[in-house]
C-alpha positions in Angstrom: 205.5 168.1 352.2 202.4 169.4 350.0 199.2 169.6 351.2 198.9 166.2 348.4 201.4 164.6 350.4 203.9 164.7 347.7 207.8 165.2 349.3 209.7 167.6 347.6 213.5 168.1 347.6 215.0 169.6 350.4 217.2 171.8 347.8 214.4 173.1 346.9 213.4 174.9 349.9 214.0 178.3 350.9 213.0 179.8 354.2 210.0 181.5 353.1 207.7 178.9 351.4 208.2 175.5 350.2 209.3 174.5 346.8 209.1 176.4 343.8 205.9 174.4 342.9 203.9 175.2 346.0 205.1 178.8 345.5 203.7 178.9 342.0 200.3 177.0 343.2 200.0 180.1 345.8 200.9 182.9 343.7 203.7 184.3 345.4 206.5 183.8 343.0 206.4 187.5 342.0 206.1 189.1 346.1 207.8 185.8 347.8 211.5 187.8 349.1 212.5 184.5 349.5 213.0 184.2 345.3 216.6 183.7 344.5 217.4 186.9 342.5 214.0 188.0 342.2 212.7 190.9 340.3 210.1 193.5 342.1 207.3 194.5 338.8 206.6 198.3 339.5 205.0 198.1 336.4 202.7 195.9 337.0 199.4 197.6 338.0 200.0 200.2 334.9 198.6 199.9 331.9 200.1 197.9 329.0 202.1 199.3 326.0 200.7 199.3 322.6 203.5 197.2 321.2 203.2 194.1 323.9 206.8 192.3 324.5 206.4 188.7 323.7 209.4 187.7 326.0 209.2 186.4 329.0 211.5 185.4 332.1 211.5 182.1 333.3 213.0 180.9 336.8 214.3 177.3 337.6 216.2 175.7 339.7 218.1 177.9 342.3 219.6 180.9 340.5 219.1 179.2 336.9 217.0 181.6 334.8 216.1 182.4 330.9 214.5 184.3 328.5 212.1 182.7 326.1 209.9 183.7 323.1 205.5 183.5 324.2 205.4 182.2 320.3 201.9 180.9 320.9 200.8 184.5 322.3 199.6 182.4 326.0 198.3 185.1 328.4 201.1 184.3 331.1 201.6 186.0 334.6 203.9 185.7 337.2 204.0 182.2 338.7 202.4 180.3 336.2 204.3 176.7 335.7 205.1 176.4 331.6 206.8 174.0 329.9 209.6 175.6 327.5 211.9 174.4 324.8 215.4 172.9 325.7 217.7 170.7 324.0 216.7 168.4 323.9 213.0 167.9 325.2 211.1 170.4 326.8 211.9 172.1 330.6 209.5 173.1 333.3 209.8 176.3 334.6 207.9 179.3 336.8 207.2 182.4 335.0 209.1 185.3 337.2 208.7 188.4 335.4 206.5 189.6 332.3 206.1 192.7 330.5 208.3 196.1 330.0 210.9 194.7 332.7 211.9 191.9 330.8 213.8 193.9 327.9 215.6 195.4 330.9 217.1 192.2 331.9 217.8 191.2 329.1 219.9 194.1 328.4 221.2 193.7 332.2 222.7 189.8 331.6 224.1 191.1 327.9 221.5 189.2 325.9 220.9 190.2 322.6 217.8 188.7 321.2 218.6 189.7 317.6 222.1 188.1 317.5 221.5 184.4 319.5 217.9 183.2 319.3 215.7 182.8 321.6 213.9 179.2 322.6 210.2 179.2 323.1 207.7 178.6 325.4 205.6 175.5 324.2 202.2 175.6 326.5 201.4 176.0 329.9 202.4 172.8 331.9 199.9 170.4 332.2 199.1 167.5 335.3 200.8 165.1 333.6 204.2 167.5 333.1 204.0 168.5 336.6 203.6 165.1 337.6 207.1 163.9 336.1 208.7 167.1 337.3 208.0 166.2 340.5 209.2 162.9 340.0 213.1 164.4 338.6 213.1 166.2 341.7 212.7 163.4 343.6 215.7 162.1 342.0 217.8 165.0 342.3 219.6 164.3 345.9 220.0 160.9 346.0 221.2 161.2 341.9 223.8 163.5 343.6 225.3 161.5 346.5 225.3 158.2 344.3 227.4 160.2 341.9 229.9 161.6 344.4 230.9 157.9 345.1 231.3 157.4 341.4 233.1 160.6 341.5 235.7 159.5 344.2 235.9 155.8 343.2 237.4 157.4 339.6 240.1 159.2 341.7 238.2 162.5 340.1 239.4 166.2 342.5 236.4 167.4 342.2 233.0 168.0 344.2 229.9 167.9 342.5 227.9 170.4 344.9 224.4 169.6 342.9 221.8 167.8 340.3 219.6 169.1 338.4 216.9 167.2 336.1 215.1 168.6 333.2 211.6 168.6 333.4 211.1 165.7 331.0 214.0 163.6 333.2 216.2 163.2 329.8 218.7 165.4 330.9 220.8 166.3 334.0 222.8 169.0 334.6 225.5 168.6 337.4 227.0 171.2 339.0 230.9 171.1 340.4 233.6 172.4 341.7 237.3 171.9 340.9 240.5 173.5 341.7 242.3 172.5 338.4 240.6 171.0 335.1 239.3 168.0 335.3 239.0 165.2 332.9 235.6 163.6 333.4 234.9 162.2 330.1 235.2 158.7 331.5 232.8 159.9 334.5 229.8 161.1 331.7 229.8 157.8 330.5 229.2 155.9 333.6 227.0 158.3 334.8 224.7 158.5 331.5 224.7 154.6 332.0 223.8 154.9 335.4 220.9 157.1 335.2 220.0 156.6 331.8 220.1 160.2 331.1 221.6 163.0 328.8 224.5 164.2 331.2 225.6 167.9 331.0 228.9 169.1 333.6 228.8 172.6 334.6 231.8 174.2 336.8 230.7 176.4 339.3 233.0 178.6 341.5 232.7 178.7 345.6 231.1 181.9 345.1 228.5 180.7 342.8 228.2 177.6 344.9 227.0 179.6 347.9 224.9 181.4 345.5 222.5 178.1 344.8 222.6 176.6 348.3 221.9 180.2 349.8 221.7 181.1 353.6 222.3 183.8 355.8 225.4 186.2 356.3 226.7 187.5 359.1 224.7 190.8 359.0 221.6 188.8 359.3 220.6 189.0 355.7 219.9 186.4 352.8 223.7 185.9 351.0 223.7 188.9 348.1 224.8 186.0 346.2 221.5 184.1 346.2 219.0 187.2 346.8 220.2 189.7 344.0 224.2 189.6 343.0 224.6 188.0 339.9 228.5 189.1 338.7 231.4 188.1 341.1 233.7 190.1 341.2 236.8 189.3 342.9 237.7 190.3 346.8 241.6 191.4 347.4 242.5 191.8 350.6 243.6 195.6 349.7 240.6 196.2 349.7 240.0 196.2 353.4 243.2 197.7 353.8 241.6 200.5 352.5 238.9 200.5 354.6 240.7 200.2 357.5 239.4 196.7 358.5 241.6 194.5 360.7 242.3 191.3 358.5 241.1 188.7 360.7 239.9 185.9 359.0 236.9 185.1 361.5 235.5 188.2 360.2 236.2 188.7 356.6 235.8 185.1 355.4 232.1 184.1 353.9 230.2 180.6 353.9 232.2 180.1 350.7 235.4 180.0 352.9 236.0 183.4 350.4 236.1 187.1 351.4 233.1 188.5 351.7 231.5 190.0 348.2 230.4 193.1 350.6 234.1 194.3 351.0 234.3 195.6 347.8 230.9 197.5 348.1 232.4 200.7 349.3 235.8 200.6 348.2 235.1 203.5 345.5 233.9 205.4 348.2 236.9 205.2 350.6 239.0 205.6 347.6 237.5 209.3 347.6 237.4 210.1 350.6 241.1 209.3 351.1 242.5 211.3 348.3 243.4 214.2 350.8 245.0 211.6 353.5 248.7 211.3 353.7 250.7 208.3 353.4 250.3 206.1 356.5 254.3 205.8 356.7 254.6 209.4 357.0 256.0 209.9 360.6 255.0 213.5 361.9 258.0 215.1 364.0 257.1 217.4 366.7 259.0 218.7 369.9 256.9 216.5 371.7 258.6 213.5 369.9 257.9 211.2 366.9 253.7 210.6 366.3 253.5 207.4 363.9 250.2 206.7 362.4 248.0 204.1 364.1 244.8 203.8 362.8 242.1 206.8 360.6 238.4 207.8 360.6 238.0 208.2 356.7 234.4 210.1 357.1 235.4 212.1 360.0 238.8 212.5 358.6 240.6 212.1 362.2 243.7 210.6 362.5 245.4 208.9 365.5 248.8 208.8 365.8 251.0 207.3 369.0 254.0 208.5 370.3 255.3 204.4 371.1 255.3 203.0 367.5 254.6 199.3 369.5 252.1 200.6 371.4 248.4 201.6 371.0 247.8 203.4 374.0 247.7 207.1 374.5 246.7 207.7 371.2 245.8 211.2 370.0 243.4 212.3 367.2 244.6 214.6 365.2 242.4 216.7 362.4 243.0 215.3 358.9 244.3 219.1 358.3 246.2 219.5 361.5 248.3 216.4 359.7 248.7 217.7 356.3 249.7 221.2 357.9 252.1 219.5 360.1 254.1 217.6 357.1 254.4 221.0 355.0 256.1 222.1 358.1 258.1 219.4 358.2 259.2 219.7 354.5 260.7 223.3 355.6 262.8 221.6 358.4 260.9 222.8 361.4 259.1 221.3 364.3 256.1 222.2 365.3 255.4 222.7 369.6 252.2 220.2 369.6 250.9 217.2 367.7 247.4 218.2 368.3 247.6 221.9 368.0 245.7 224.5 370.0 242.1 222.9 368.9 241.5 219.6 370.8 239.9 216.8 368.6 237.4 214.4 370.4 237.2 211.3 369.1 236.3 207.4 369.9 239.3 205.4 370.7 239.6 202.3 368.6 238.8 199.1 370.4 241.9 196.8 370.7 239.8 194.3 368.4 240.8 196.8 365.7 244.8 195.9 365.8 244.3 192.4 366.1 247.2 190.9 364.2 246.8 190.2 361.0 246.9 187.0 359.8 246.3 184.5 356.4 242.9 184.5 355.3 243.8 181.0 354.0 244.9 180.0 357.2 242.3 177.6 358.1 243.2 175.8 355.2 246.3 174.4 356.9 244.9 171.2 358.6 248.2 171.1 360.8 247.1 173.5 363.1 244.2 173.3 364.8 242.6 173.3 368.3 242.0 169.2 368.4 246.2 168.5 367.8 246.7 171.2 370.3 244.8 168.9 372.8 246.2 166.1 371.9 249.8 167.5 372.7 248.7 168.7 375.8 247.3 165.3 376.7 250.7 163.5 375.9 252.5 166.3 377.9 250.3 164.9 381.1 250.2 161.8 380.5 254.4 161.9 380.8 
C-alpha cells in the first residue's frame, strides 16, 4: 500500500520496491535491480550526441516492453510515467532507458525502425491517467481468477497464468498457457461481455511464464528469465551429459517444472574442453585387469576409471594423457603393466550423489506414484 493509501496489485510487486508506480514516483526505475530485464545507462552522465535519438524504451507490465517515437520532442528521463499510443487508445507506461542505448536494443530484439513503424509517445501522464491506471490494476487479479472459471466451465485445456489492462481499461491482454491449440473464440466473446473490454489472448510458454511471475533460483539469484534472459532457448538433457551432471530431476528441474535455462550456459565450453577426451565406452586393458570409465574432470582433465564395472569404489584417476597413451597401446595389441603409470594423479573422489541413478525428468508428472499412495498402501497393509 502507497503512502496515499491506494492498494496495488500483488503482481505487481517485486522484492525490492513496491509497484512500478511507486518506483517511478521514487526515481529508482533506472538503479532499482529489482527491474525485470533492466538496462544499466553507462552513458548516462556523458555528454549528449549532436544528433539526439528521439526513441525511447518504455517498460510495463512484467517483462512487456517497447520502443516508441518522443514525436512531441518531451524532455523524458528514466522513470517518468507517459502515456503512449496503442491500438486502440493510449497505454501507460515507465520510461526505462533513453538516449544512445536505445538504438542498441533495438538492434538487440531485431527491431527495425525503418521497416515497421514505430507508435508514439503522446504526453507525459497526467493525475487523471494515473488515476484510471491504478484503477485497471485493481482489476487485474480478480479479472484473472473470474476468467479461469469461465475458462474451465467451457471445458477450455488451458491456464490463463495472467491479466493485463491497458492504461485506458479498453483493452486486456490475457496471458496463457496451453499444451495443444486451443479454440477460444467462444471464450473472447464471453469474456469481452463480461468485462466490457477489447480482449486480446497471448500464449506464453512455462518458461516465459516463470519469466513474468519471477522469483528466486536455486543459486540464490533472481530467475535469468525475469532479471535479464529474453531468448529461450531449449534445454536437452545431452546437455548435462556433457557436463557430467547426474540427471536427477530434484536438481536440474526449474520453477517452470523445465530444465534449468543455466545448463546450457557452458555447454560450448565443455564441448572444447572435451575434444581431446576419449569415448567414455572405451574400456582400457591393462595387466592389472579391465579399467572402465566412471566419471571425468573436464578442466583438470583427470579421468577415473574402476576396475568393478558395478562398482564405484576404488576408483583411480588417471591423467587425460595417461588415457589416450594407454589406448594407442592398446590399438598395437599390447598391455600396458599399470593403469596409472609411474606418476600418481591426486584427485577428489566423486561423492556418491554424483552416480545417483538417473531417472525421467518428467517423472513427477506421473501422479501414480507418489509419497501420499505409498502411505496409503502401507496403512491398508497394517490395518490387515
Amino acid at each position: 500500500m502507497s503512502n496515499n493509501g491506494t492498494t496495488y496489485n500483488s503482481d505487481m510487486l517485486c522484492r525490492g520496491c513496491p509497484s512500478l508506480i511507486e518506483r517511478s514516483e521514487k526515481g529508482c526505475i533506472k538503479e532499482c535491480t529489482c527491474n525485470s530485464l533492466n538496462v544499466n545507462d553507462w552513458l548516462s552522465g556523458l555528454p549528449s550526441a549532436p544528433n539526439k535519438v528521439d526513441i525511447v524504451e518504455v517498460r510495463f507490465k512484467n517483462t512487456r516492453k517497447g520502443f516508441y517515437y518522443n514525436v512531441n520532442g518531451l524532455h523524458l528521463n528514466a522513470g517518468d510515467l507517459v502515456a503512449v499510443e496503442a491500438s486502440p487508445g493510449h497505454d501507460i507506461g515507465a520510461v526505462s532507458l533513453t538516449g544512445e542505448l536505445v538504438l542498441q536494443q533495438i538492434k538487440k530484439y531485431g527491431v527495425d525502425p525503418s521497416k515497421e513503424e514505430l507508435k508514439k509517445v503522446y504526453r507525459k501522464a497526467k493525475p487523471a491517467d494515473i488515476e484510471k491506471w491504478k484503477e485497471a490494476i485493481s482489476l487485474e487479479r480478480t479479472t484473472m481468477l473470474e476468467a479461469r472459471k469461465i475458462a474451465e466451465s467451457l471445458n477450455l485445456d488451458m491456464k490463463i497464468g495472467d491479466v493485463e489492462y491497458q492504461g485506458d481499461k479498453t483493452k486486456a491482454i490475457f496471458y496463457y498457457i496451453a499444451e495443444e491449440r486451443v479454440d477460444f473464440r467462444e471464450l473472447i466473446k464471453v469474456l469481452a461481455d463480461k468485462f466490457k473490454a477489447r480482449i486480446e489472448m497471448r500464449q506464453i510458454g512455462a518458461r516465459q511464464e516463470a519469466g513474468r511471475i519471477g522469483g528466486l533460483g536455486s543459486c540464490g539469484r533472481e530467475l535469468c528469465c525475469s532479471s535479464w534472459l529474453t531468448n529461450f532457448i531449449s534445454v536437452t538433457s545431452n546437455a548435462a551429459r556433457l557436463q557430467e551432471i547426474s540427471l536427477n530431476p530434484q536438481k536440474l528441474a526449474g520453477q517452470c517444472s523445465k530444465l534449468k535455462c543455466c545448463i546450457n550456459y557452458e555447454v560450448a565450453s565443455y564441448r572444447d574442453a572435451k575434444k581431446d577426451f576419449p569415448d567414455v565406452s572405451q574400456v582400457l586393458e591393462t595387466e592389472e585387469g579391465s579399467a572402465h570409465f566412471v566419471k571425468a574432470d573436464v578442466y583438470k582433465r583427470i579421468i577415473w576409471y574402476s576396475f568393478d564395472p558395478d562398482s564405484t569404489l576404488n576408483l583411480i584417476p588417471v591423467k587425460l594423457e595417461r588415457v589416450n597413451e594407454i589406448i594407442e597401446i592398446n590399438k598395437a595389441g599390447k598391455k600396458p603393466k599399470k593403469l596409472a603409470g609411474d606418476k600418481q594423479v591426486t584427485g577428489k573422489v566423486p561423492n556418491d550423489n554424483d552416480f545417483i541413478a538417473e531417472e525421467s525428468i518428467t517423472r513427477f508428472d506421473d501422479k501414480n506414484k507418489g509419497p501420499a499412495k505409498k502411505r496409503k498402501k502401507k496403512k491398508q497393509q497394517t490395518n490387515k
